[in-house]
C-alpha positions in Angstrom: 169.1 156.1 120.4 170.5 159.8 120.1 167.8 162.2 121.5 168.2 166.1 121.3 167.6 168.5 123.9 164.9 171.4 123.2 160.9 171.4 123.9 158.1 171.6 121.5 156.4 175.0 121.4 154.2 175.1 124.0 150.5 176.3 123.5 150.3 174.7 120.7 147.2 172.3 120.0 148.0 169.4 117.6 151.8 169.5 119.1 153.3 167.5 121.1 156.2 165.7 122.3 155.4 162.5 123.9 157.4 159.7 122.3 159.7 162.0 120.1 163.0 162.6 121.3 163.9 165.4 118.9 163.0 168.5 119.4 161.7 171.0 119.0 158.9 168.9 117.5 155.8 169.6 116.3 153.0 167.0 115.4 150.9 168.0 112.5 147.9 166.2 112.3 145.4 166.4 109.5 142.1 165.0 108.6 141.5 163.3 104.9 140.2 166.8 103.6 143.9 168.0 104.4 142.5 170.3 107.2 145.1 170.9 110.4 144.3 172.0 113.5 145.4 176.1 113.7 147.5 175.5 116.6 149.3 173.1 114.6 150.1 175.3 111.9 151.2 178.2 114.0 153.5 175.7 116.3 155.5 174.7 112.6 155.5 178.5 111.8 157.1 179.4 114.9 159.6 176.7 115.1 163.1 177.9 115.7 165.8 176.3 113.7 167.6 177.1 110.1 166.3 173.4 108.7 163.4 172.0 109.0 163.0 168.2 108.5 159.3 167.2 107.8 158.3 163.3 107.6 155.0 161.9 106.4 154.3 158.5 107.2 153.7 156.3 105.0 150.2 153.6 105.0 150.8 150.5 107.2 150.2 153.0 110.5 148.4 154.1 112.5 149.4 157.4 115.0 151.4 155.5 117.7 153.4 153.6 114.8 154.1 157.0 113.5 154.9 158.1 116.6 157.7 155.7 116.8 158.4 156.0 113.0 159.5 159.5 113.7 161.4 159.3 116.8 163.8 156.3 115.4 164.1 158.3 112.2 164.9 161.3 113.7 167.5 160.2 116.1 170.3 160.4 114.3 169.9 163.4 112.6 171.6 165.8 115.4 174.3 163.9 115.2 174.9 164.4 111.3 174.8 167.9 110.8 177.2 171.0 110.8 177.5 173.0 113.6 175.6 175.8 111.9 172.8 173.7 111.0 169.8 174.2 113.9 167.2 171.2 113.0 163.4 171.2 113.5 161.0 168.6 112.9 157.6 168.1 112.3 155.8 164.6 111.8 153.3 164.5 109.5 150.4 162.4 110.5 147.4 161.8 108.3 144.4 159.1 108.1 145.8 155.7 107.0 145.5 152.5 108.6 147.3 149.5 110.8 146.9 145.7 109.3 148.6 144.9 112.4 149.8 141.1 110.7 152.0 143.3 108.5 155.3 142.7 110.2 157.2 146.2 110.5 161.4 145.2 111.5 162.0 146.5 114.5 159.0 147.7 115.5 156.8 144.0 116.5 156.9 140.7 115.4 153.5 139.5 113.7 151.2 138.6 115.5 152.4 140.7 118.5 149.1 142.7 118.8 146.9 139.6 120.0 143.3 139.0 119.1 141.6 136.6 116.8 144.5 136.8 114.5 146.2 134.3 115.3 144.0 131.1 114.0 146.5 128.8 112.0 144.8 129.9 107.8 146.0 133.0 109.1 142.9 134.8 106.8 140.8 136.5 109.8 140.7 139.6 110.7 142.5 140.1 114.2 141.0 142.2 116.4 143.1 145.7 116.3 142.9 145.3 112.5 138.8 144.9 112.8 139.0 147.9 115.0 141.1 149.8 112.5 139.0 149.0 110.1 135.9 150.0 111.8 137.8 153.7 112.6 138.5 154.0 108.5 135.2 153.1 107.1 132.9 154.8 110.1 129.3 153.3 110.3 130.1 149.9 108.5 129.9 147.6 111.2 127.4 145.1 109.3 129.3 145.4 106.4 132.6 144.1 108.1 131.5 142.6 110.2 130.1 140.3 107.8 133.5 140.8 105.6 135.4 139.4 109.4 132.8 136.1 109.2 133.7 135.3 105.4 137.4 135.5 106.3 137.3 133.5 109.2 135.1 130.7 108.3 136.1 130.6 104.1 133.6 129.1 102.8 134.0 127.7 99.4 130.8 128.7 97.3 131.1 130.9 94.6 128.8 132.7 95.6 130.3 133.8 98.8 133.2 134.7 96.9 131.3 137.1 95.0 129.1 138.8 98.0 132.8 139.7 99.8 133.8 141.3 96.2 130.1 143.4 96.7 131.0 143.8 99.8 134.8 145.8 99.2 133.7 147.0 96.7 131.1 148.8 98.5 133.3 150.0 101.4 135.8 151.8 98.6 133.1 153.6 97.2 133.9 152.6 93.5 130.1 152.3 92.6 129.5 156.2 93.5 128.5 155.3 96.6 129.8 154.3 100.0 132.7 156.1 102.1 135.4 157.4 99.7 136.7 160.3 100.3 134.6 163.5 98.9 137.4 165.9 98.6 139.6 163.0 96.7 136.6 162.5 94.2 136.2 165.8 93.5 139.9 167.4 92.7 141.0 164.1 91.6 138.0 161.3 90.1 139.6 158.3 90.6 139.6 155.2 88.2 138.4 152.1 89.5 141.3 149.5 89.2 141.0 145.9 88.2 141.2 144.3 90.9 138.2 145.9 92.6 135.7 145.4 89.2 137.0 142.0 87.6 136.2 138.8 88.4 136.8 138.2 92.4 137.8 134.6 91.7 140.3 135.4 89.0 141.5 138.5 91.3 141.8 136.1 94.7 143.4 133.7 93.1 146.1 136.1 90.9 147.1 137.6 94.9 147.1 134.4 96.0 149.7 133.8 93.8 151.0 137.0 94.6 151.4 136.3 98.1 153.2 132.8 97.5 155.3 135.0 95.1 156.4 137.3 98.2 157.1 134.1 100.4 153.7 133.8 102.3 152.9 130.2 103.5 149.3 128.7 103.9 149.5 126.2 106.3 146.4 123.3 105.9 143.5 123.0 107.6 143.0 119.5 107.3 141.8 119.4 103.5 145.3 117.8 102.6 147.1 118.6 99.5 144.7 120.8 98.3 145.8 124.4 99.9 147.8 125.1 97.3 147.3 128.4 95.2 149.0 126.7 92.2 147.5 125.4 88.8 145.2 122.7 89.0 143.2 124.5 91.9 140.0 122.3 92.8 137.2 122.6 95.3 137.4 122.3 98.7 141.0 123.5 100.2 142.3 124.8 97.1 138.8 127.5 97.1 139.2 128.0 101.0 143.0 129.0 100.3 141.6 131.9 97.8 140.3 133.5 101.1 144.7 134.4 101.4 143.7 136.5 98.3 140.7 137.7 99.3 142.0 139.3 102.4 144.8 140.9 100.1 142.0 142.4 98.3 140.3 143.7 101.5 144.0 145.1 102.4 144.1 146.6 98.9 141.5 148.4 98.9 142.1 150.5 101.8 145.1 151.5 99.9 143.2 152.1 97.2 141.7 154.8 98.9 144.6 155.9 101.2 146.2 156.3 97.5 143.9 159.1 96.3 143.7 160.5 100.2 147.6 161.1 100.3 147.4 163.1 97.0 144.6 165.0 98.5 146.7 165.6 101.8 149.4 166.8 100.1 147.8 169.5 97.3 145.7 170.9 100.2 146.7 169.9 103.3 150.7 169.7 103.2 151.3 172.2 99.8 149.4 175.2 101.4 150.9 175.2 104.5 154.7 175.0 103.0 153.5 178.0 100.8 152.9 180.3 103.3 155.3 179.3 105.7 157.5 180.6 102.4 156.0 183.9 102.8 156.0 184.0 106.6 159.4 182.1 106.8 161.6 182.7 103.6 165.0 182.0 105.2 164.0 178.3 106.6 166.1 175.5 104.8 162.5 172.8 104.5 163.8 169.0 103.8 160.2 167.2 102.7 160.7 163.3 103.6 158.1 160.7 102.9 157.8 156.6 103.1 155.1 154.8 100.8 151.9 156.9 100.0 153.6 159.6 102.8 156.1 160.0 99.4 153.0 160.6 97.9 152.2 163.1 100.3 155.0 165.3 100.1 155.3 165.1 96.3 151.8 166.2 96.1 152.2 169.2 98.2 154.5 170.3 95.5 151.7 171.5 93.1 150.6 174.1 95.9 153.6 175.6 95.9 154.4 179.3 94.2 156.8 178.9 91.2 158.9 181.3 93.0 159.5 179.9 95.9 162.8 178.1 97.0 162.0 177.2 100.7 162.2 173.6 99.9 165.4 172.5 99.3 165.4 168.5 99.2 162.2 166.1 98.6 163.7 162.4 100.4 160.9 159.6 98.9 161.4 156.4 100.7 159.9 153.4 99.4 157.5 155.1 97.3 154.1 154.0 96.6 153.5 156.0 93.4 154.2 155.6 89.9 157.5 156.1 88.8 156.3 157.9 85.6 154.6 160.5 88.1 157.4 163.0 87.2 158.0 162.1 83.3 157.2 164.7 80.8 155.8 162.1 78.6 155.0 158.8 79.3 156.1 156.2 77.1 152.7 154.2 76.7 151.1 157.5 75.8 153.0 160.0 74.4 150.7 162.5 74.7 150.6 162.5 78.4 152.9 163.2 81.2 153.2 161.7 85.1 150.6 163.3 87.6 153.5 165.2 88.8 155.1 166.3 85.7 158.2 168.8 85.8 157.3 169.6 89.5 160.9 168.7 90.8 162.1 172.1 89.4 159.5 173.5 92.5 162.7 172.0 94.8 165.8 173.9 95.1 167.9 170.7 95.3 167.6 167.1 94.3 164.4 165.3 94.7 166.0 161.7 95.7 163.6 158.4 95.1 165.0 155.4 97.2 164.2 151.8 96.2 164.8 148.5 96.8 164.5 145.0 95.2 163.4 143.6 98.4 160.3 145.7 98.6 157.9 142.6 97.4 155.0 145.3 98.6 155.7 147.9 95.8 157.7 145.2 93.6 154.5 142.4 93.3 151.3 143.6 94.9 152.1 147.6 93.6 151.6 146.5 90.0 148.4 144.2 90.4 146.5 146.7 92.1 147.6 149.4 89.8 146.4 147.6 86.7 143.2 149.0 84.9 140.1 146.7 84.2 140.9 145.9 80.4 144.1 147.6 80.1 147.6 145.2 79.2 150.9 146.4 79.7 151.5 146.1 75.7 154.7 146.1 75.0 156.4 147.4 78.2 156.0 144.4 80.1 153.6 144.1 83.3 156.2 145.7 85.6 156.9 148.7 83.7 153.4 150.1 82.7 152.6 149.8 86.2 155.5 150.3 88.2 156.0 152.2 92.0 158.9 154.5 92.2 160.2 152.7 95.0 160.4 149.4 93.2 162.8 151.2 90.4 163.2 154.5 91.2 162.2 157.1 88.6 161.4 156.3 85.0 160.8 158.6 82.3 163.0 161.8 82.9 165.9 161.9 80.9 169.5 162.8 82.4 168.5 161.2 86.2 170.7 160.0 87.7 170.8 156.0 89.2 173.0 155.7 91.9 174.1 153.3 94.4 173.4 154.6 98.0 177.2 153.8 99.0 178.0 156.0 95.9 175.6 159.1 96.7 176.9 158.9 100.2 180.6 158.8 99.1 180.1 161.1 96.3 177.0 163.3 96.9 173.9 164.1 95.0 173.3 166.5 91.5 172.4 170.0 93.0 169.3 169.9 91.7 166.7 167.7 89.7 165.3 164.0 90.0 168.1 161.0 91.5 167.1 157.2 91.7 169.3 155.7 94.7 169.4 152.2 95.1 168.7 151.4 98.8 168.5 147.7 98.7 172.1 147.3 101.0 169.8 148.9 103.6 166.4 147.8 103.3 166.4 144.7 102.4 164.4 143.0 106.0 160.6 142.1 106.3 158.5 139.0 105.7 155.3 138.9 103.7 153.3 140.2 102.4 155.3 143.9 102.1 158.8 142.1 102.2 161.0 145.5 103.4 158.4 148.1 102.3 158.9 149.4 106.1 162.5 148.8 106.6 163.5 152.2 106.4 165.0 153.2 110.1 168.9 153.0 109.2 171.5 156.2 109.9 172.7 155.6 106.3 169.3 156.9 105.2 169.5 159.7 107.6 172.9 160.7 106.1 171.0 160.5 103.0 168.9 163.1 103.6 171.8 165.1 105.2 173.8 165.3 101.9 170.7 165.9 99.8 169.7 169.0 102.3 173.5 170.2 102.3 173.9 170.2 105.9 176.4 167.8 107.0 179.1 168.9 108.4 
């Protein structure tokens, strides 16, 4: 692992260097409102370098996965550039949350973290994921507690099925009440997807499916043949097995709200910050990189930008978890609407590079089902396409982008400015299910990548 020589800014509250190699780093740290500590803000401010890389994580973390997010994905970097270019980082940390039997490649193997996880239905709720869980929805203890009971013993009444949908559905806050984020409900009212107001025996059993789809196993539990997720389900093992769904859902949901937080994040947390360090800063080269919602993030801090300003010079979205309409001028399901995002790239004074991969069974399955509105079909677009993630299929309805290979953008280089799809999948292609290799994103070639989008390779 390269490491560079430096120190972070010292005073500085909210930064610090333990972990990271590169520096000078600065740790910026906000809370679901988008709020940063001051030190924080004046440490990024003060950093001294002519680029400045900053990397939001993305949602399967929580800070020390980040941590070592950042230093892995940094490490390369210094060895990359040109011997003009003097880089500074910041990692981007924000509220999101660790299912710790979501394998992440070469970080731990699942299973690694211990705890009551490791029961052979594989459905309970291990015990740094309870505690995770207990840190994102504060004062819920009864609630999942009672959630952890229904997963480990799955019981097969109907009935219990339907108190663990109350349950979630509860927790998200999709009924008015509960813990969702304030801030996200106001600036941006969320719509309540399928999954979290159908039928919770339809919806288990559809991410059941999903699941067997991305290449989960359900091994028995001495109810024989019937712990199988296909057609025919029955009662007894084939019900118990929904519980593989059911705990999907419970995973879901917490994106569900980490979804509307990283927007949030972004437009007043990220944007503002970028926007005066303009003012302040107007001569520092800013590369915004995000993975999964932390694409969502840095796309979202976009719309707090001033048209006029040109500090940001490349947007890098790895893996991301957001539509891949959010840029399109007009969406093709409803032409009299755009993407959440629409025309925004022109706010980057360089290309604004989506990277995707086939093997991504997160974004390319379980991104679609949990997108899907109660009553809504895809119509004639097909399931994947009205619902799609940009880092399934890179970016959809913006004519002229570009869709390269990443052997050919790093051979040939990227369009000066404007939206690119780049096809990651020689890369990222590792990772078991449920998120296949939603995470497998700490490879030099997508370093470079972000070196030739920024223009500072040698």
């Amino acid at each position: 692992m390269v490491h560079i020589g430096g120190a972070v800014p010292a005073g500085a509250a909210g930064a610090t260097g333990a972990g990271i190699g590169a520096r000078p780093y600065v740790e910026l740290t906000f809370d679901a409102q988008g709020d940063a500590g001051p030190g924080a803000r004046e440490a990024v401010f003060g950093i001294e370098a002519t680029d400045l890389l900053v990397f939001a994580h993305g949602w399967n973390s929580d800070r020390s996965t980040a941590i070592r997010l950042f230093d892995r994905f940094f490490a390369p970097f210094a060895d990359l550039v040109g011997t003009g270019v003097r880089l500074g980082y910041v990692g981007v940390v924000w509220p999101s949350i660790r299912f710790s039997d979501e394998p992440i490649p070469d970080f731990d193997a699942r299973g690694a973290m211990g705890g009551a996880g490791e029961p052979g239905h594989g459905t309970a709720l291990d015990a740094a994921t309870r505690r995770a869980l207990g840190t994102f929805w504060p004062g819920r203890a009864a609630e999942l507690d009672r959630i952890a009971e229904l997963l480990e013993e799955r019981p097969t009444g109907e009935v219990d099925f339907s108190e663990f949908g109350a349950l979630v559905r509860e927790l998200a806050g999709v009924d008015g009440v509960g813990t969702g984020d304030d801030l996200a409900a106001a600036f941006a009212p969320r719509e309540v997807p399928d999954f979290l107001s159908g039928d919770v025996l339809r919806v288990c059993r559809e991410f059941t499916e999903a699941l067997a789809e991305a290449g989960a196993t359900f091994p028995g539990d001495g109810h024989g043949t019937g712990d199988s997720p296909g057609p025919g389900l029955s009662m007894g093992g084939g019900m118990r097995t929904l519980w593989n769904g059911a705990k999907e859902v419970l995973r879901q949901a917490t994106y569900y709200q980490m979804k509307a937080r990283a927007g949030v994040v972004g437009e007043h947390g990220l944007g503002p910050l970028l926007a005066e360090l303009a003012g302040r800063r107007p001569a520092l080269r800013v590369h915004l990189i995000g993975h999964s919602f932390g694409g969502r993030v840095v796309s979202f801090s976009l719309r707090a930008l001033p048209s006029g300003a040109r500090n940001v010079k490349s947007l890098t979205v790895l893996q991301g978890a957001f539509s891949h309409y959010a840029f399109a001028d007009s969406l093709p399901h409803d032409g009299g609407r755009g993407g959440a995002l629409r025309g925004l790239q022109g706010r980057v004074d360089g290309p604004l590079t989506a990277c995707h991969s086939p093997y991504d069974s997160s974004l390319k399955v379980f991104y679609p089902l949990a997108s899907r509105m109660a009553g809504d079909s895809a119509g004639l677009l097909g399931f994947d396409e009205r619902w799609g993630a940009i880092g399934h299929d890179g970016v959809r309805g913006v004519p002229g982008a570009p869709r390269l290979t990443l052997d050919a953008a790093l051979r040939g280089g990227l369009p000066a400015a404007g939206c690119v799809s780049v096809d990651a999948g020689s890369v990222v292609r590792r990772g078991g299910a449920p998120s296949g290799a939603h995470s497998d994103i700490c490879h030099e070639e997508l370093a470079r990548l972000v070196v030739v989008a920024g223009r500072m390779g040698r």
